[in-house]
Structure formats: C-alpha cells, structure tokens
N, C-alpha and C positions, 0 to 999 in steps of 0.2 A: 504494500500500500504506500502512496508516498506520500510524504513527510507533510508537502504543501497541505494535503486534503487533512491532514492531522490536525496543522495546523490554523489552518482556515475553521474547520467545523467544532475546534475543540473550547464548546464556549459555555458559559456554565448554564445549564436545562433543568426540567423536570423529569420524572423517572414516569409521570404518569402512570401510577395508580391509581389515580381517579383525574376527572376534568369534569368543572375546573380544579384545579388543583390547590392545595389547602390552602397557601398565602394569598387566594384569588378569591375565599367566599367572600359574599356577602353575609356576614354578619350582624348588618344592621336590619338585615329585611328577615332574619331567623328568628322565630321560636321555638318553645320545647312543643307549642298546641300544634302550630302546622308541622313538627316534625311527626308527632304521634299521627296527625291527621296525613298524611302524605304515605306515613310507617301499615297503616290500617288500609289504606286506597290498594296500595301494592300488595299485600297480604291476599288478598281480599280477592285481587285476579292472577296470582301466583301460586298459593300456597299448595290448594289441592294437587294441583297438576307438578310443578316441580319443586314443591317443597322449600325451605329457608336454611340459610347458612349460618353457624353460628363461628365468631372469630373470639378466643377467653385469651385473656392477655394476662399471662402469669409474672409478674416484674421483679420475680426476688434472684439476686444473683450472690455467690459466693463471694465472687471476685470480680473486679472490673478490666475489665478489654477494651483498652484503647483503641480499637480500629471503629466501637461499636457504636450506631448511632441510634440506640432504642432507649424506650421510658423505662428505666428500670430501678431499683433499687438494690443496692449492695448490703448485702447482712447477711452472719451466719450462724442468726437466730432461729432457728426453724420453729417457734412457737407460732409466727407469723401467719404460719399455711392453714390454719383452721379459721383463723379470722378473717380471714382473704378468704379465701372457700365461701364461708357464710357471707361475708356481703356482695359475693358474685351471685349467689344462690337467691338473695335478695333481690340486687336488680334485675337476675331472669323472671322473678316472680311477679316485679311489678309490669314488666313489658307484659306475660302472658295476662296479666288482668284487664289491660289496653287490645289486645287483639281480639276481633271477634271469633275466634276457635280455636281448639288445640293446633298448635304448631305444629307441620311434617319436620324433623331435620333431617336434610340429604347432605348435609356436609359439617362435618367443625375440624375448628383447627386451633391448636393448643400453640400459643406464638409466647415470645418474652422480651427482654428477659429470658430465663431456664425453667423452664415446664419443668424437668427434669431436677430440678431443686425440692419438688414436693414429692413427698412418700408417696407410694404407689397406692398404699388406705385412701391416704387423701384425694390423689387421681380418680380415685374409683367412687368416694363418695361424690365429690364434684359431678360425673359424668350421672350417677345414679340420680342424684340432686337434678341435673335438667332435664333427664326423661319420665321425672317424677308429671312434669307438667306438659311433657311430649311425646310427639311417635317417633317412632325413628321409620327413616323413608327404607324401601326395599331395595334400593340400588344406593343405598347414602356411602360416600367416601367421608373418612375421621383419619385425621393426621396430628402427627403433632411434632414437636421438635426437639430433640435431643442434644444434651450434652456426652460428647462420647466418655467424658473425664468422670460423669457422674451419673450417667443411665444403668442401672439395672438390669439384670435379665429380669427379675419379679416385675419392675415396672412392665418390661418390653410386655411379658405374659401378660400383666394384670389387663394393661389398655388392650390388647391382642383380644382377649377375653370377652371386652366390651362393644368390638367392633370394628377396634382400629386398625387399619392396613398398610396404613402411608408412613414412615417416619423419615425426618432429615435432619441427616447429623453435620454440625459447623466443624468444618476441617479447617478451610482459609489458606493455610501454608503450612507444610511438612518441615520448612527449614528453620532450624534452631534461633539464629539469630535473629527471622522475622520472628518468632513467636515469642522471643523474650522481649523486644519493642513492641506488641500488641499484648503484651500481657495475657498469654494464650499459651499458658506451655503445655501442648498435647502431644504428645508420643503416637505415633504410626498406629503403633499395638495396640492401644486405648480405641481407636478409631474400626481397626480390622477383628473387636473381640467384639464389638457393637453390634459391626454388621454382621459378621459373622450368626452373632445369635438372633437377631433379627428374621435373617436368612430361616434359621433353624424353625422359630415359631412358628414362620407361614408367611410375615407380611412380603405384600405383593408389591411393592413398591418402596424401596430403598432410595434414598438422595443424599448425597452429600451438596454444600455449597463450599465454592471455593471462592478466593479474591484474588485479584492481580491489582497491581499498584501499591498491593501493601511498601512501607518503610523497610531499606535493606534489600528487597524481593531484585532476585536478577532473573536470568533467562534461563540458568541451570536449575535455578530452586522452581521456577514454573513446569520445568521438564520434568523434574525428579518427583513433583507433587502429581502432575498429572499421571507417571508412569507409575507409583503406587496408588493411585486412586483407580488406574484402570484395572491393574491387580486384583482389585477387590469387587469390580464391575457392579456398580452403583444399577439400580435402572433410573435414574434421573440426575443431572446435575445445573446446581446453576453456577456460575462464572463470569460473579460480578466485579464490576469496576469498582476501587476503594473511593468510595462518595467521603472526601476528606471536607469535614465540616465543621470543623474547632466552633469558630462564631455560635451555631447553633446549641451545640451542646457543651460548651465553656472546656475546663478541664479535663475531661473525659477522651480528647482526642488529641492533646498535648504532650504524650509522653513520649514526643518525637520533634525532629525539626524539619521544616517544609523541604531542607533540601536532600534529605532523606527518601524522599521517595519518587520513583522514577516519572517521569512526565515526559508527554510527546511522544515521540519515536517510539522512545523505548519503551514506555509502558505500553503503548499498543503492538510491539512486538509480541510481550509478554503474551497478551489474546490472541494474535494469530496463531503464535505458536503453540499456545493449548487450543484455542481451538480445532485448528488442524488434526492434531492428535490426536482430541475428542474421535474429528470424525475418522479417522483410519482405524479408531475400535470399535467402530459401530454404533456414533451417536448422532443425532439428527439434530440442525436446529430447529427451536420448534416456536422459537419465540425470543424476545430482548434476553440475552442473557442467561437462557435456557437450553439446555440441552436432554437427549432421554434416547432411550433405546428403544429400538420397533417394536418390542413388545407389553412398551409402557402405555400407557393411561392417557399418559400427555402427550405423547406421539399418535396415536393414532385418534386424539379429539383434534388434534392439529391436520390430520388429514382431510378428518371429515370436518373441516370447519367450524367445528362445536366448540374450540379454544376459547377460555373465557378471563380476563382480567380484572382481578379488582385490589382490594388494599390487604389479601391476604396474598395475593401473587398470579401465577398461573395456574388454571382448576379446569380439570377435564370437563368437569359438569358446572352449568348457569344455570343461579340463583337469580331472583331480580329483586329478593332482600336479601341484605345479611345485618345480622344484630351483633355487633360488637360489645363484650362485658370483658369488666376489669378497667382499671385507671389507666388513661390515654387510649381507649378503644376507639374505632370509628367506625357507626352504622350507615349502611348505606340500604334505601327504600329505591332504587334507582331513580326517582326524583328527587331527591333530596340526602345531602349527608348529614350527620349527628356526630360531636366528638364529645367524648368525656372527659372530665377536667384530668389535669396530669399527676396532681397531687394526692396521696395515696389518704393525707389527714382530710381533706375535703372528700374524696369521692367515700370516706365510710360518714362523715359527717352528713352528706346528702342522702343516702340512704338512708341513715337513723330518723329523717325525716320524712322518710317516704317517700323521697322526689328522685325519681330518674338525673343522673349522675353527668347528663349532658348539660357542656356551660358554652357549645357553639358549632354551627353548622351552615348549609346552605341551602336555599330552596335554589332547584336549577330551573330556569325558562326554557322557552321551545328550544332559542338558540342553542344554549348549552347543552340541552338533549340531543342536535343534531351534532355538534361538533364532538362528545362525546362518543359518540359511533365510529364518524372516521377514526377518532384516534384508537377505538376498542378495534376496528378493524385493520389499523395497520401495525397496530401493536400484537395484533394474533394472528392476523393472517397474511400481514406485508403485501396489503392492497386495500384500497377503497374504492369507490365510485359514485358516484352521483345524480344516475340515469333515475331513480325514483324521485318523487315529491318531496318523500318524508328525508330523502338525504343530501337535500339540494335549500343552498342557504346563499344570500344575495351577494357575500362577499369571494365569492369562491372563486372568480377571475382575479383577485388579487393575493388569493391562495396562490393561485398557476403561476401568477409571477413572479412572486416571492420564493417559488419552486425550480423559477428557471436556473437557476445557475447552479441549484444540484444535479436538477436535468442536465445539465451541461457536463457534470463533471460522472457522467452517469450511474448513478447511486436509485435513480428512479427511473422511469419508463411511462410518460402521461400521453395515452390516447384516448383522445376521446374524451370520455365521462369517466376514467380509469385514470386509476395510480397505480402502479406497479414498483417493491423495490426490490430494486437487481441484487444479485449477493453481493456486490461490493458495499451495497450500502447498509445492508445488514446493522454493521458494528455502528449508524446513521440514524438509525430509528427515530433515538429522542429530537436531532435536528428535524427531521421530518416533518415531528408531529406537531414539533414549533410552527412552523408557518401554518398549521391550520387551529393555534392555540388564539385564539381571536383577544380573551381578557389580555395575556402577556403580550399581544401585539400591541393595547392600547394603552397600556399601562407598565414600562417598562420599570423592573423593579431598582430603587436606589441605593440599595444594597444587599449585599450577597446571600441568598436565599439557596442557590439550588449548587450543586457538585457539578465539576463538568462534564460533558456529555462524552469525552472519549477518555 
C-alpha cells in the first residue's frame, strides 16, 4: 500500500458503532419518556418475530491495561459482584415492567471490563436472574468475554451450561515487552489452556482479539502473535487498530510515550502483514476489523448479507432493540439511543430510586435513519446504494463528490446508484463512511474526539 494513501486518509474518524455517533447526539431534544416510548414502539414490531439483545457490562477489573479504552473499575475486592448483580437485576426489572410482554432474548453478551472477574455462582445467578423475566429465543447466540489470565474451566462449563457458545479471549500481543507497557502480562499458555478447554466443552465459536499499533509492537512480534494465534485456530478474530486516546480516558493510557508507538507506514505494515497471514490460514474478511473462518457464524451471515453492526460489534443475527444494563451501557430501540450514567455511585443511586439509570441519548430523525443504513451497509457489507426511496436523501451528490478522490485513488467503485469498496480500501472503511456522516460534515469537531482511522 503506499505510504501517500496512509498518509493522506490517516485522519482521526469514528469506528461507527452506531450513527450518529455518540459526540453527535442531540441531547437537548432526549428524554428518559420518549426513550421508553421509542424502546416500547420497537419492541412492539420486533420482538415476537426476532427477539431483543441484551449487552450486561461487567466493569470490575483486577488490574488496569493501558492500551484499554472501557468504563471500568479496578479492585480486587470481589464482594463487589453480588451488589452489581443485584442492581443489574434491578434495572432489567424495571425495563421489563415498561414493555408491553415478556421479552424473547436471541442474543447477550457479557462485555467489560472482565466478565471473567465474577465467580461462575454469580455468572449463573445473573443469567438465571434475566430469564427469570424472559424467554430465551430458539436460535439465540450468548457470548461473553474472557480473561485468559483469569477464566475458568467451571466458569467456561457453568455459562456453556446456560447456553452460551460464543467466547473471546483479549490476546492483543504475545511479545513481552509490548505486554509489560500495556500492562497485560499474559503468557501464550494462559491463552492456548482457555481455548483449549473451550474447544473441549462444545462452544462453537472461539475469538481471540488482537491489536496492532500497540507501544514497542514491531513487525516480528505481529508475525510471531499471529503464527501462534493461528496454532491455536481461533474461528473468529478481530485485528484492531490501537485507538490511542489519552484525552478521553486521562491516565489510563499514559503508561507510555507517543513516540512509542508505531504510526504510518509502519503500523499499517503491521495489518497487512497479519492480515495476509490471516488469510493464507483460512480467514475471510468479513467486516472493519474482523476476520472468521468459513465455518463461523460470522462468515457465513457475511455471505448471506445478514451481517449486522451495533455497539456490541459484529453479530450474525439482527436485533432492532438491544437493552444495555450495567454502568456506561448503551440501549439502542433502532430509533433512538439511551446511555447510562458512567459512575458506578450514581447508577446504584438511580436505581434505589426506581429510575432507569439513563442520564442521555438520542432520538434519531428520518435523516439519521437513512444515513444510518449506508453506513450499516458499508460497514457489513462494503457496498450501499440508493436506487430505493427509503435510501435516497437530498444531499447524496455531494456524498459523490466528497467520494471522488477516493474514487480516484481506487479504494471505491460508484456506479450508478452503487458504492462498491475494492479490497484496497478495505483497511478505508471508517474514511468512507465519513463522507456520508452528514452531522460530522456540518459540525467539524474542535477537539480530538475520535482515534485515527489507519
């Protein structure tokens, strides 16, 4: 790839997972009424048919990881996990007294922070606890995510038990020296006794996620991570960009100096070169940062165009709610997002009150529902088009033109009423989706919000 187009596109984007994307709501036109009322609309013409997603955001961490940009909390008090439990259990109880019937769930997914920090008890009363007030759907995926340093095989069993098939374990980097600057000191073996027993129990879908751009990270430690990660033959991986965000999350990603870590060229070597690799053992792209084997979930809803994106990631199966519980969650009614406050003293404070734990969100308009599409559609399936009504929106010629010069450097392919992007643009995605992000085009932001896009 050369350098100029590194150069030129490497500017700082959104990762979209949702649009608009968070620094973009309106906030001032949000309530909790029209969130419920928007949460109840959607329910309402979704649920029977495909069911609702639940995303439990677990935020207690042992130790902290400088690379990490999540809501979480450091302590290695495990009395923590029964009181968290109970006021998660809480706010699913107040949500189910707002909808009008039992919830199907086709999907959850256990994010952090470390899932894998609460005992497997607790795991299992938690999941007991929301089917207390639900069905579980007959085709539902449940995932969750794993510390390899601190998962279980009881845990693997107990969640296995409940239903669960999906797990991904945080690798990041095999080499010594990036993992003592991320504060991540995982051993190989830690990681291939995970999956290993994983493998053994049943579940059907293994991930690791790795990172390139870590601090220290050269070209041989990318080689040497990918050639034991393929060892162990994952059926899914992601192989993301280190989204370096000091500003946002203060100290937390300080435990290094900027010039530490590889930019430009070289860090997009680093992806070519696992990429590549990826695919000579057998992995498909299937999406931003995604990869999976032909006999994964994710590869073949990638085939069949059923790839679906939201703020839990890439999901074989679409939802058109998901309810987010736990502090800093975000619900999404497909009209409208909901986020929960971040602080762990207020969101049990709001619930001892009985109030739904959301302190901000957006209601989306037509526009935003259209633009929202392209971006779901080139983010899953590296194409959109505009030949219908519902996906044709007035500013869209000066989409085209704001397109031409990736057009030019051929990363896209527009004919017609068609976007198409070529595999060179692949690693281009988030620029893409930029020219058809209409709030970030009007409102350029004046200070640094988002990581860069290469």
């Amino acid at each position: 790839m050369k350098t100029s187009l590194i150069q030129k596109y490497n500017v700082p984007g959104p990762r979209y997972t949702s649009y608009p994307t968070v620094p973009y709501w309106n906030e001032a036109n949000f309530t909790e009424e029209k969130w419920v009322q928007s949460l109840q609309k959607s329910f309402a013409e979704s649920n029977s048919e495909n069911g609702i997603s639940l995303y439990i955001h677990l935020p207690f961490c042992e130790s902290m990881c400088t690379f990490c940009g999540c809501n979480k909390r450091i302590t290695k008090n495990h009395s923590v996990e029964e009181t968290y439990i109970k006021a998660v259990l809480k706010e699913w109880s107040l949500y189910c007294k707002v909808l009008p019937e039992k919830p199907i769930i086709k999907e959850i997914h256990l994010g952090g922070g470390t899932p894998t920090f609460f005992s497997s008890d607790n795991l299992e009363n938690l999941i007991n606890g929301i089917f207390s007030l639900a069905k579980k759907a007959d085709n539902h995926e449940f995932s969750f995510e794993g510390h390899p340093n601190n998962t279980t095989y009881e845990q693997l069993q107990k969640l296995y038990n409940l239903g669960f098939r999906r797990v991904s374990f945080g690798v990041q980097d095999y080499a010594e020296k990036v993992q003592k600057a991320i504060h991540r000191i995982q051993p190989f073996h830690n990681v291939a006794k995970v999956t290993f027993w994983a493998k053994e129990i049943g579940y059907t879908s293994i991930g690791h996620d790795l990172i390139f751009g870590l601090p220290f990270q050269t070209l041989k430690d990318v080689i040497d991570t990918v050639e034991k990660t393929n060892s162990l033959k994952p059926d899914r991986l992601a192989f993301y960009s280190y989204a370096h965000v000091p500003w946002i999350k203060g100290n937390g990603q300080r435990g290094f100096n900027d010039e530490d870590l590889p930019k430009d060229a070289e860090k997009r070597e680093l992806y070519e070169t696992g990429k590549l690799m990826l695919s000579q053992n057998g992995y498909h792209e299937i999406g931003m940062d995604h990869f999976a084997l032909q006999s994964d979930s994710l590869h073949k809803a990638s085939e069949n165009k059923k790839l679906h994106r939201n703020f839990m990631g890439y999901s074989a199966s679409k939802t058109q709610v998901m309810i987010g519980l736990g502090v800093s969650s975000i619900s999404d009614s497909w009209y409208s997002f909901a986020q929960n406050t971040k602080t762990l003293e207020e969101y049990y404070q709001l619930l001892e009150e009985d109030k739904l734990p959301v302190v901000k969100g957006h209601i989306l308009n037509e526009e935003d529902l259209i633009i929202r599409k392209h971006i779901l559609n080139l983010t899953c399936e590296f194409e959109t088009t505009w030949t219908s009504e519902s996906l044709y929106f007035d500013e869209i010629s000066s989409v085209l033109e704001d397109l031409r010069e990736i057009e030019n450097d051929n990363l896209i392919v527009i004919e017609g009423n068609k976007i198409t992007i070529t595999e060179a643009g692949k690693p281009f995605v988030r620029n893409i989706c930029m020219a058809f992000d209409l709030r970030l085009k009007r409102k350029s932001p004046e200070t640094s919000l988002f990581s860069m896009t290469v």
